[in-house]
C-alpha angles and dihedrals in degrees: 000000000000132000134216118187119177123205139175105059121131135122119316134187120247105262083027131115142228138170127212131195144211129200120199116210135169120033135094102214133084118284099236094187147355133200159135131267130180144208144181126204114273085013139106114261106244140199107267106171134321140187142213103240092204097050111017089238105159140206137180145186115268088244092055096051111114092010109050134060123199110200137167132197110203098199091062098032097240149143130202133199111199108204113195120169099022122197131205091248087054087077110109141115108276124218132199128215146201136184107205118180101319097331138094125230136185135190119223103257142264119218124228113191110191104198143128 
């Protein structure tokens, strides 16, 4: 089955910046696409950035242009997500996933707190 496992979350300064990862392990097929959700608590989880594997095509949330980077590196299996700016609504656990053949997986969640 795969496995998603987020790092690099932790308590950041407002203007600051922090970058978090996530390594893909445990399937056989073609990753499809990669990318970053998050949620507050008591909120909806939201689209935050994804990726074409394949390609390295890129979108991103409205909220995330100018100040987030979706990146992948293929040999690791890993996608990162690079925060500047950061704001105090961007706190919020953020998920990783991953569409593998014709299934959805996410990782458990790493939890980024913008605050002085």
């Amino acid at each position: 089955q795969v496995q998603l496992v987020e790092s690099g979350g932790g308590l950041v300064q407002p203007g600051g910046s922090l970058r978090v990862s996530c390594a893909a392990s445990g399937y056989s097929s073609s990753i499809y696409t990669m990318g970053w959700y998050r949620q507050a608590p008591g909120l909806e989880r939201t689209f935050v950035a994804s990726l074409y594997w394949s390609t390295g095509n890129t979108n991103y949330a409205d909220s995330a242009k100018g100040r987030f980077t979706i990146s992948r590196d293929n040999a690791k299996q890993t996608v990162y997500l690079q925060m500047n700016n950061l704001k105090p609504e961007d706190t919020a656990l953020y998920y990783c996933k991953a569409i593998v053949g014709m299934k959805a997986y996410w990782g458990q969640g790493t939890q980024v707190t913008v605050s002085s």
